[in-house]
LUMPARO-728215 format. One record per residue (C-alpha): residue number from 0; residue in three letters; z, y, x. Coordinates in nm, 2 decimals. Layout:
REM residues N
 seq type      z      y      x
 NUM  ALA      Z      Y      X
...
END
This chain:
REM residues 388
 seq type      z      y      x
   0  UNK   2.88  -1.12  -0.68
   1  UNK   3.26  -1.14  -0.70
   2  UNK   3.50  -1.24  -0.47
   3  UNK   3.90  -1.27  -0.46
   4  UNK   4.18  -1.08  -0.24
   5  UNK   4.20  -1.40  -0.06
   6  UNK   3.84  -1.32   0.07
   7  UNK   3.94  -1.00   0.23
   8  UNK   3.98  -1.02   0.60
   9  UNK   4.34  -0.82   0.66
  10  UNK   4.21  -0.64   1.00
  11  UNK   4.16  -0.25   1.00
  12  UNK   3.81  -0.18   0.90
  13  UNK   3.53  -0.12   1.20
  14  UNK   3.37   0.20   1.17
  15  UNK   3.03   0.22   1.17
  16  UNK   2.75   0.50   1.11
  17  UNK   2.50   0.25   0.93
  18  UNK   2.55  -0.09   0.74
  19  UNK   2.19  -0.25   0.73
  20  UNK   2.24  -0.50   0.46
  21  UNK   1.95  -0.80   0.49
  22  UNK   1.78  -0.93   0.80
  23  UNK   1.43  -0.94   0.71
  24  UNK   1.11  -0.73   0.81
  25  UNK   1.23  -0.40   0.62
  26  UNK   1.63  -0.42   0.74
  27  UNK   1.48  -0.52   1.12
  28  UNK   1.22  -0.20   1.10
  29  UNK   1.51   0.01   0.97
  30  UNK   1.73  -0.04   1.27
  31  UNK   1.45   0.04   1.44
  32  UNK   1.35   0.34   1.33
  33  UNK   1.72   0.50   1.30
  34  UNK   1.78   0.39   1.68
  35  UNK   1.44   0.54   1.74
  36  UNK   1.52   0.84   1.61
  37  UNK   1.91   0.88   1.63
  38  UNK   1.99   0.64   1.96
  39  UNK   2.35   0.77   1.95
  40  UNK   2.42   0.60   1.59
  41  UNK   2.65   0.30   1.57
  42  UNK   2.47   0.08   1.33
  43  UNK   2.53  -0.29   1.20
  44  UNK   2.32  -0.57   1.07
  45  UNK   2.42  -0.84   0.82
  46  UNK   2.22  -1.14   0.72
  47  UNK   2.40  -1.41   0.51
  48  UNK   2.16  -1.65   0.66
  49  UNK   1.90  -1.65   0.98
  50  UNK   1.70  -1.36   1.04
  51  UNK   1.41  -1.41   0.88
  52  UNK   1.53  -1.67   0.62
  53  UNK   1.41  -1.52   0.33
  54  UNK   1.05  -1.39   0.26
  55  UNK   1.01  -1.23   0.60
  56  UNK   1.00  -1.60   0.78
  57  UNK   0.77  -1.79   0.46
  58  UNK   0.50  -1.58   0.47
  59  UNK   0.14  -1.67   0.57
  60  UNK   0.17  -1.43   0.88
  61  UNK  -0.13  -1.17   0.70
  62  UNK  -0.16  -0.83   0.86
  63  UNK  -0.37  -0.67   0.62
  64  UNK  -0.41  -0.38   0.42
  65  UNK  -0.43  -0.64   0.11
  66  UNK  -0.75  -0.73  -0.01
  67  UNK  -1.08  -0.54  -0.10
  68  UNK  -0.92  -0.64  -0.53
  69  UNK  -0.62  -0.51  -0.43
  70  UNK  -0.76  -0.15  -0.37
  71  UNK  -0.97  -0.21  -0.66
  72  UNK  -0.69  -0.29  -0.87
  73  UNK  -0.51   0.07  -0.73
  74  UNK  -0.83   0.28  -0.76
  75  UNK  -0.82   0.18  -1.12
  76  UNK  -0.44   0.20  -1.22
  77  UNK  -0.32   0.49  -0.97
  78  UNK  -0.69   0.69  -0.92
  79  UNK  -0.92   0.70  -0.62
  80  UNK  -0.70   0.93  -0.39
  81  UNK  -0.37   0.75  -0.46
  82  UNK  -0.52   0.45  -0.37
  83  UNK  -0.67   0.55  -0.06
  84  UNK  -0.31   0.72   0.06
  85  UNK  -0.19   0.35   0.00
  86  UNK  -0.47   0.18   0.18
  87  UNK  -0.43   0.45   0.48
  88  UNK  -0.04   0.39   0.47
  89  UNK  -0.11   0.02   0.54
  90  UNK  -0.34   0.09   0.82
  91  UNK  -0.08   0.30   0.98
  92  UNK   0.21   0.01   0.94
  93  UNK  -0.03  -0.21   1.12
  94  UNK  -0.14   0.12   1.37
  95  UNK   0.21   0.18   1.46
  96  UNK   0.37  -0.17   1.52
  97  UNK   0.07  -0.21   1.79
  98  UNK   0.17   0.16   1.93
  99  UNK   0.52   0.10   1.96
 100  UNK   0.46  -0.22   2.13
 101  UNK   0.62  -0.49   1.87
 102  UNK   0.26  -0.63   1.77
 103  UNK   0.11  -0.84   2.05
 104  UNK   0.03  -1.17   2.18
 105  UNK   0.38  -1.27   2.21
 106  UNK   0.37  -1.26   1.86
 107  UNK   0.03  -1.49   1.82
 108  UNK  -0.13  -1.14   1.71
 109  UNK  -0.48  -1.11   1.68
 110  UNK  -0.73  -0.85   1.52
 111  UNK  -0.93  -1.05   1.34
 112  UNK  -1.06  -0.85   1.04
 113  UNK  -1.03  -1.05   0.67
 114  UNK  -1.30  -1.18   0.45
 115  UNK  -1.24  -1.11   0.04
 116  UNK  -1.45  -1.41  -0.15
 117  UNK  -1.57  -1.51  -0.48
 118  UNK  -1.75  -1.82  -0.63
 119  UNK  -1.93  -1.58  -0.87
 120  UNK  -2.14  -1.32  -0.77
 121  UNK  -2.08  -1.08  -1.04
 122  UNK  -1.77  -1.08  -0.92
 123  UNK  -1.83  -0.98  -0.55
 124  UNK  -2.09  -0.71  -0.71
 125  UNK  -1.78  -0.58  -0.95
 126  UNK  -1.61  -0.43  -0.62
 127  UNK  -1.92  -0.24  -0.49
 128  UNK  -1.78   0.05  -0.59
 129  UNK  -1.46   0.00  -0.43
 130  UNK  -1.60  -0.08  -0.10
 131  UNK  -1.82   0.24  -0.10
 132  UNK  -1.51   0.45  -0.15
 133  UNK  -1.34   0.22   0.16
 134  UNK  -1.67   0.37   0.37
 135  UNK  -1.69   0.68   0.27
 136  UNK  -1.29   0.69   0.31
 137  UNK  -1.39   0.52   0.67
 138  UNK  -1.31   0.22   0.70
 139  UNK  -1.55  -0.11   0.83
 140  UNK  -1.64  -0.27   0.51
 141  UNK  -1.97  -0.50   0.48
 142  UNK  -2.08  -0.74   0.24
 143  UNK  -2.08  -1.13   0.32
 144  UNK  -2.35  -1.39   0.19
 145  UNK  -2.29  -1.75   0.07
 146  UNK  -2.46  -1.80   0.40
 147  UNK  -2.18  -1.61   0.60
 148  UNK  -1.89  -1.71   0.42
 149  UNK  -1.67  -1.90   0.64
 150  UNK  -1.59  -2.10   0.36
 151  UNK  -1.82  -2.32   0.11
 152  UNK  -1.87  -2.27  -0.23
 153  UNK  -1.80  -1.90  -0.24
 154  UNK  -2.12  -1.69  -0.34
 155  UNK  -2.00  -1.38  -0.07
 156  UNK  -1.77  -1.12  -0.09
 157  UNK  -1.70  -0.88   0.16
 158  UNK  -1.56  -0.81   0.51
 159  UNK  -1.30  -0.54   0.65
 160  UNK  -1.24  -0.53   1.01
 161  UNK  -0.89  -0.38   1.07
 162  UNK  -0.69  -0.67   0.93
 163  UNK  -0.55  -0.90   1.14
 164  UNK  -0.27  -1.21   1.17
 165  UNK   0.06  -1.29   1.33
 166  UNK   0.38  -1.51   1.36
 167  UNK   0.61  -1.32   1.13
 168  UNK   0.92  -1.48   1.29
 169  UNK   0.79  -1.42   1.64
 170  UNK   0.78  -1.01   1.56
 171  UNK   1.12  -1.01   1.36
 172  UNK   1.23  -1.13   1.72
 173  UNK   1.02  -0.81   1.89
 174  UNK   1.18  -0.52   1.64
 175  UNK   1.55  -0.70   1.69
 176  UNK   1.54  -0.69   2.09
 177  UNK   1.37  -0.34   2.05
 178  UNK   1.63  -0.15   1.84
 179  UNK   1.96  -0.31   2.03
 180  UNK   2.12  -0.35   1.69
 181  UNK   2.40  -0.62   1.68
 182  UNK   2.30  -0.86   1.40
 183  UNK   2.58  -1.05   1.23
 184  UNK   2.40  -1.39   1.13
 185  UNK   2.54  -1.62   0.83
 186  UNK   2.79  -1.33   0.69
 187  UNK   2.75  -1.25   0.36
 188  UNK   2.86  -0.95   0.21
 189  UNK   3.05  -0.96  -0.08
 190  UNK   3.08  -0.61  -0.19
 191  UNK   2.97  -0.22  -0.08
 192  UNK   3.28   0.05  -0.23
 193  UNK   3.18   0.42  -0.17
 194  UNK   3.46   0.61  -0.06
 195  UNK   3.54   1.00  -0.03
 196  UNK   3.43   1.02   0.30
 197  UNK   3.12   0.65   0.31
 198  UNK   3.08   0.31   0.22
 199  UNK   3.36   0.02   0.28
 200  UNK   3.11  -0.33   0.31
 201  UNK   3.33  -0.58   0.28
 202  UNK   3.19  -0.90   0.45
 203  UNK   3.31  -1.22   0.57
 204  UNK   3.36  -1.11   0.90
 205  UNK   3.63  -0.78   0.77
 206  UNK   3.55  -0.46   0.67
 207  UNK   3.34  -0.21   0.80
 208  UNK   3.35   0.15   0.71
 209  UNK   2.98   0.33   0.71
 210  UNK   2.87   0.68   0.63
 211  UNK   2.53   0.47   0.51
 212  UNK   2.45   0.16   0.38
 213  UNK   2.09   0.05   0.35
 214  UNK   2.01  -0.24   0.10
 215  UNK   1.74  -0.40   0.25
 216  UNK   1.76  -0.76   0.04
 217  UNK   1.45  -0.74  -0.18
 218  UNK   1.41  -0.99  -0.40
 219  UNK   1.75  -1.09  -0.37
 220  UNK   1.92  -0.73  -0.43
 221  UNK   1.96  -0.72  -0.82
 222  UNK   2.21  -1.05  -0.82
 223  UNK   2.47  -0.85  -0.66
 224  UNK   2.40  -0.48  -0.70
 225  UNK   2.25  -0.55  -1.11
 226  UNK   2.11  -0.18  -1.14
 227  UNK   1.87  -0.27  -0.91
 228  UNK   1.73  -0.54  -1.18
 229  UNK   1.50  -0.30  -1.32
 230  UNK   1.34  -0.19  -1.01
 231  UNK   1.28  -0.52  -0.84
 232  UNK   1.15  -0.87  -0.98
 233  UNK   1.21  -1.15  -0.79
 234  UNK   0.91  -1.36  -0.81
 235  UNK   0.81  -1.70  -0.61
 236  UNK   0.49  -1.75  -0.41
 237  UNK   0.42  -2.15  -0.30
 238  UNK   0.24  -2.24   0.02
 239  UNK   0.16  -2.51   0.27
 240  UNK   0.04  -2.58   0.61
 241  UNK  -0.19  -2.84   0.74
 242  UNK  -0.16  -3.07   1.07
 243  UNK  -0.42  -2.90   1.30
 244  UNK  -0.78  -2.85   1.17
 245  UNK  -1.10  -2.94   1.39
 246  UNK  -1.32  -2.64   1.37
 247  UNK  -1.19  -2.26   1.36
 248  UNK  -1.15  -2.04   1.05
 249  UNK  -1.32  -1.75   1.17
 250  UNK  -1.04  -1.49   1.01
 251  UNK  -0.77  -1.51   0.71
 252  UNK  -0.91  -1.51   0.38
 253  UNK  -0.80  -1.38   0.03
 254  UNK  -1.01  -1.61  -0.23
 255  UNK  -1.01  -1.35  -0.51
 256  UNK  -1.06  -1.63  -0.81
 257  UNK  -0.74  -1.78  -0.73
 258  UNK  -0.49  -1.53  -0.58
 259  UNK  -0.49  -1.80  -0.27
 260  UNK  -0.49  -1.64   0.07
 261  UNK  -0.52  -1.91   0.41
 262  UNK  -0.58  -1.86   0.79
 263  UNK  -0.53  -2.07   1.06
 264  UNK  -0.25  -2.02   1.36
 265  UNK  -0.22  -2.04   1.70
 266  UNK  -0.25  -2.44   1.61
 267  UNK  -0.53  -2.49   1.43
 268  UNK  -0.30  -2.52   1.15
 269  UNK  -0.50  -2.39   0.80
 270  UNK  -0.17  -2.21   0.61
 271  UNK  -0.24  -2.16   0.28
 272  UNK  -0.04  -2.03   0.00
 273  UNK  -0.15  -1.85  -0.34
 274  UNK  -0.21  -2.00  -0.76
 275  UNK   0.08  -1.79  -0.88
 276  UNK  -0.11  -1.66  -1.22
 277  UNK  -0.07  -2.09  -1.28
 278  UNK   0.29  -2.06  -1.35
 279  UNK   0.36  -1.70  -1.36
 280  UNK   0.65  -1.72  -1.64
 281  UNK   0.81  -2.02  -1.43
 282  UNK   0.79  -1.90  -1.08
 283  UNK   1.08  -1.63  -1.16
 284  UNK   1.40  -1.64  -0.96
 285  UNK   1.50  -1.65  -0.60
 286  UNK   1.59  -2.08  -0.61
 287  UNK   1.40  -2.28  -0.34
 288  UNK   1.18  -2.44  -0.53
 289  UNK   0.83  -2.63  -0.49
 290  UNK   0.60  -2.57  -0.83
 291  UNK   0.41  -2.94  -0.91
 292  UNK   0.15  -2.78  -1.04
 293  UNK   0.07  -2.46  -0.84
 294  UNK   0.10  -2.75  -0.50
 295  UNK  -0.16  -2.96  -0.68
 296  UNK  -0.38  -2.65  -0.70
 297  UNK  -0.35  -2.60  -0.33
 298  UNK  -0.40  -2.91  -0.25
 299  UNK  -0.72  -2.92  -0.48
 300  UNK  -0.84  -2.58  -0.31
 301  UNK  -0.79  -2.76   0.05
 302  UNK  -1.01  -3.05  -0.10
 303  UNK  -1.26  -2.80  -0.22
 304  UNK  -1.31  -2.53  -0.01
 305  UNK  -1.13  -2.65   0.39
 306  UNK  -1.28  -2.98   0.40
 307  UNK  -1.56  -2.89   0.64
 308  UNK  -1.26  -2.73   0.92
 309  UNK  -1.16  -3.14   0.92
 310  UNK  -1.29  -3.45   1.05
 311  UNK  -1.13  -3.62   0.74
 312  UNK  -0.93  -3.48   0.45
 313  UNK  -0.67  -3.27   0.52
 314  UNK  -0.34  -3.41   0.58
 315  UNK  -0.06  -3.16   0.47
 316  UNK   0.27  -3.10   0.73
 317  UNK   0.47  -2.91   0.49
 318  UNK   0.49  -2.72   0.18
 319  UNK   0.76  -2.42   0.12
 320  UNK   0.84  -2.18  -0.12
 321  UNK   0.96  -1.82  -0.09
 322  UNK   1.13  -1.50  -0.30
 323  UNK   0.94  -1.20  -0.33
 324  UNK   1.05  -0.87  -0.44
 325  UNK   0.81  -0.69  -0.65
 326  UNK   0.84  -0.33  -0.85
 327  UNK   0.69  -0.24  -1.16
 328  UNK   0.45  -0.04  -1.00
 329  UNK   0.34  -0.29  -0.72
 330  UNK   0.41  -0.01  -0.47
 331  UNK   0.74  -0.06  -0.24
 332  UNK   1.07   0.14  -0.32
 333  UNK   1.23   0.34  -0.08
 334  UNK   1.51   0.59  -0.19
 335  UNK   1.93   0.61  -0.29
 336  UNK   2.17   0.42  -0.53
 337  UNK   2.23   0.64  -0.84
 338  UNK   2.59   0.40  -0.86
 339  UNK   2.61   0.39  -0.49
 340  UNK   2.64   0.72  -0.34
 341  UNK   2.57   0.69   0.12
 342  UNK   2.34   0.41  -0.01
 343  UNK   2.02   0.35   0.02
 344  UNK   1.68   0.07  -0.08
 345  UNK   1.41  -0.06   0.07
 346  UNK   1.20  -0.32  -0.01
 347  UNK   1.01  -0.47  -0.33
 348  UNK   0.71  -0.45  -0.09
 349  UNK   0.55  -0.70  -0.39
 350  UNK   0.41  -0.95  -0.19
 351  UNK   0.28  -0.74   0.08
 352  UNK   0.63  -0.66   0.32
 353  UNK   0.45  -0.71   0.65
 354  UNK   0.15  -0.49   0.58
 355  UNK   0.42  -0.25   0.45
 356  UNK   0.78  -0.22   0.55
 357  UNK   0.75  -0.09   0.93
 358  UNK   0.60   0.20   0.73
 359  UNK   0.84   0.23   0.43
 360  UNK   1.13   0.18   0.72
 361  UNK   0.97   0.50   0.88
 362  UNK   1.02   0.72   0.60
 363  UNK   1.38   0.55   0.51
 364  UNK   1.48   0.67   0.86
 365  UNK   1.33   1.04   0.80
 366  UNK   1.54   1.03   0.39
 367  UNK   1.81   0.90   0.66
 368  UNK   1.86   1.14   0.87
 369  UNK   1.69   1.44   0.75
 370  UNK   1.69   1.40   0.36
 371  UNK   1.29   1.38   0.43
 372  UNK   1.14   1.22   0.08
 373  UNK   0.92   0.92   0.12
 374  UNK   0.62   1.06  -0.09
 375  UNK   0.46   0.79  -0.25
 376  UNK   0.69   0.51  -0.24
 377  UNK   1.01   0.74  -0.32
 378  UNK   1.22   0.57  -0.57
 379  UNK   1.24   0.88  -0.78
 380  UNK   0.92   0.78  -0.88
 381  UNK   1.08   0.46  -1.11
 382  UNK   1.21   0.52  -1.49
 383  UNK   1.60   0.55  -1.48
 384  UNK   1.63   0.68  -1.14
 385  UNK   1.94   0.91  -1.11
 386  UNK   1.96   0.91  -0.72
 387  UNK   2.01   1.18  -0.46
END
């Protein structure tokens, strides 16, 4: 983004240890963590809308470590141990938000486990595997029968017990009263200069000189800072919510056939969102948009699969569409600015930012402060990475 002189407030820039750029789940966590770990650090948030106005708040409120496909799909493209650091990194995001007190019932949490279905049963037997390494690896796996499924029409999957669900908004709300970090709301910042001795952020509010400035935008990053392009994709997801249903969903579900993941709130309300492979060279781009076709899908699913939570055909509230940020890799980025030096990323969390970014925000804090590397999800890992 450009912007003119006329832009430029004319005040003396603020000083400031830490400019956390993006008020979402992974720029919230990272103010946490730094005032965890460094209370004495003068740090500022900016968010050029509401917190929580960008993927962070249009979620489905899934806290998961992803579904049993989704280690499947790591097991086979990273290896068996690589996977199983992801799938324990995941556990420990959700481990530590309970710990430190953020996760609770003021958030609408509960600990509700999360089924993985398929309509075909050579499907569900493909992940056998996958689930044995889950056991032997610990975790409560077991296999679900058409019978079981909390849903018709599916011929079973499988069952994992340490997943559970949450108002996203509502916990966004716990990690900004926790950390103490003043939050500048609807100030966009136009630029980040590095200096000889930090960063200058030039905002609409004035200037603020930081010794660090952490990027924490996601899907949104590469339309102002363009090297980031390669690293992060913004992608759209689509999703809905229902007026309240008449009989419980026993626990979130991730129907593996159509990428399509529901649950129901604190309401009764079923949210569902998913269909992406349906328009996956359209739904590019960080625009608000709803996708005709992928809602008809949902709808078509609800029709399907959600009719027997109802007394009559469900009656959709409203429909939504969010941003995602997702890496090449599908793993979340966490590491310096080659063009940016004081600067830091975190996000392209890839669809999975609040099974993720309290984690990823933990080992920003420790490359922070202690110049600790963030193992797995270090952006060194990326082609083209010249940072730090």
């Amino acid at each position: 983004m450009t912007y003119s002189i006329w832009h430029q407030r004319r005040c003396q820039a603020q000083q400031i240890d830490v400019a956390i750029i993006g008020g979402g789940i992974s720029g919230l966590s990272a103010a946490y963590w730094l005032q965890k770990h460094a209370p004495g650090r003068r740090i500022a948030g900016f968010e050029r809308g509401e917190i929580g106005s960008g993927a962070s708040g249009r979620n489905a409120g899934f806290m998961t470590c992803g579904s049993i496909a989704h280690f499947d799909r790591q097991r086979t493209n990273l290896g068996a141990e690589t996977a199983l650091e992801l799938w324990s990194m995941t556990a420990e995001n959700h481990r530590l938000l309970v710990s430190e007190g953020l996760l609770n019932s003021a958030c609408d949490y509960a600990k509700t486990g999360a089924f993985s279905l398929s309509r075909a049963s050579t499907r569900v037997e493909s992940l056998r595997e996958a689930v044995e390494v889950l056991r032997t690896h610990g975790a409560t796996v077991r296999h679900v029968s058409a019978g079981e499924a909390p849903l018709p029409e599916f011929a079973g999957g499988y069952w994992y017990e340490g997943d559970g669900q949450l108002d996203p908004l509502r916990l966004l709300g716990a990690l900004r009263e926790a950390s103490n970090v003043a939050w500048h709301q609807g100030t966009r910042v136009h630029q980040i200069q590095p200096t000889s001795d930090g960063v200058t952020v030039e905002t609409d509010g004035g200037a603020y000189k930081a010794t660090n400035v952490i990027v924490a935008t996601n899907a949104y990053a590469p339309e102002w800072l363009p090297e980031l392009a390669p690293w992060v994709r913004p992608v759209r997801a689509q999703a809905l919510v229902t007026a309240p249903a008449t009989r419980p969903l026993r626990a979130p579900v991730y129907a593996l056939d159509d990428w399509a993941y529901l649950r129901q709130d604190a309401h009764g309300r079923i949210i569902l969102g998913g269909f992406r492979p349906l328009a996956a060279d359209e739904e590019v781009g960080t625009r608000d948009l709803l996708h005709p076709r992928v809602h008809a899908a949902l709808d078509a699913f609800l029709d399907r699969h959600c009719r027997d939570l109802f007394d009559e055909a469900p009656r959709v509230q409203r429909r939504w569409s969010g941003a995602l940020g997702y890496a090449p890799d599908a793993l979340p980025i966490v590491g310096e600015l080659a063009d940016h030096p004081g600067c830091f990323f975190i996000g392209a969390h890839s669809g999975h930012g609040m099974g993720w970014a309290f984690v990823a925000a933990q080992r920003l804090a420790a490359l922070v402060l202690h110049g600790t590397r963030p193992g797995l999800l270090d952006a060194r890992r990326l082609p083209g990475h010249e940072g730090g």
